[in-house]
N, C-alpha and C positions, 0 to 999 in steps of 0.2 A: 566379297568378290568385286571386281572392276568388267563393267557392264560398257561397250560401244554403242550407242545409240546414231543410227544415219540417218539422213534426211535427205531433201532436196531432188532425186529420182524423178526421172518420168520421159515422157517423151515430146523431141523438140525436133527442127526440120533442120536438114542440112545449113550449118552457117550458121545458126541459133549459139545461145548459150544457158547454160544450168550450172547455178551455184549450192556443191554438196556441201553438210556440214553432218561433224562427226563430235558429238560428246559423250564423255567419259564421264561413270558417273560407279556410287560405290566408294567402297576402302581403297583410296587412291591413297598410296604415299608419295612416289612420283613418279611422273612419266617422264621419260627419253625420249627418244625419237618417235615419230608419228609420220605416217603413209598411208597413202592411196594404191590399190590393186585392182587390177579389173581382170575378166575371166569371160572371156564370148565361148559360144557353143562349139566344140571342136576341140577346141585351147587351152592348153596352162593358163596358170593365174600369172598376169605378169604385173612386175613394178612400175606405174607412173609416177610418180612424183616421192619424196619421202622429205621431213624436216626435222631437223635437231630442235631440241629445249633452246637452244642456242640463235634458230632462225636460218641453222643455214639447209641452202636446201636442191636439190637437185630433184632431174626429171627425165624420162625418159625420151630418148630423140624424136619419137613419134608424136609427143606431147610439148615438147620445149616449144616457148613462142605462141602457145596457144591454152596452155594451162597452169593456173598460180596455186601454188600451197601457202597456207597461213595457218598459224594458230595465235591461239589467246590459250597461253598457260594458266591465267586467272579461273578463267570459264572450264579447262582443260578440253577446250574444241579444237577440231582440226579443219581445214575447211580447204575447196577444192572450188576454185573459178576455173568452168570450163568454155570458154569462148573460139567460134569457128570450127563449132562440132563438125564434124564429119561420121557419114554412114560406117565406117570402118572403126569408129567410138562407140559404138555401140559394143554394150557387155552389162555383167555387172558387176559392179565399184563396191570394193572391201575396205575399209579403212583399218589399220592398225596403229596399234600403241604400244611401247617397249615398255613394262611395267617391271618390276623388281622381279616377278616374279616367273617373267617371261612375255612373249609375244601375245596377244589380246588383240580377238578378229572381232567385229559386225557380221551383221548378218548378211550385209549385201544391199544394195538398192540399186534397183534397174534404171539403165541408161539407153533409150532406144533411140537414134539418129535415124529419120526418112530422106528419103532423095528425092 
């Protein structure tokens, strides 16, 4: 089985930044796309950011200009630079992976913005 393992969580003050990281680990044969979701109290999980094996990458308008997606296909990490947090980034972050076999979620790691 193919395991998501996140990191980087916690909490930072308005305008701060946290850098998440997502590795894949397990009977990989290959991953496809790879994304960031986050999920606040109340709310659908929504899509921030997602990137192809390829590098290409999009983001949510809420997020564009203040958050990068990368990976290293090597390592098979995802990673998630989140700079000019905002209290309204507060949630928490799912990273996924398109494995052969289907979609493949994390557990989650919490993301709390103060004002």
């Amino acid at each position: 089985q193919v395991q998501l393992e996140e990191s980087g969580g916690g909490l930072v003050q308005a305008g701060g930044s946290l850098s998440l990281s997502c590795a894949a680990s397990g009977r990989i044969f290959k991953i496809n796309d790879m994304g960031w979701y986050r999920q606040a109290p109340g709310k659908q999980r929504e899509l921030v950011a997602t990137i192809t094996r390829g590098a290409r990458k999009n983001y949510a308008d809420s997020v564009n200009g203040r958050f990068t997606i990368s990976r290293d296909n090597v390592k098979n990490t995802v990673y998630l630079q989140m700079n000019s947090l905002k209290p309204e980034d507060t949630a928490v972050y799912y990273c996924n992976a398109d494995h052969i076999g289907g979609l493949i979620w994390g557990q989650g790691t919490q993301v709390t913005v103060s004002s």
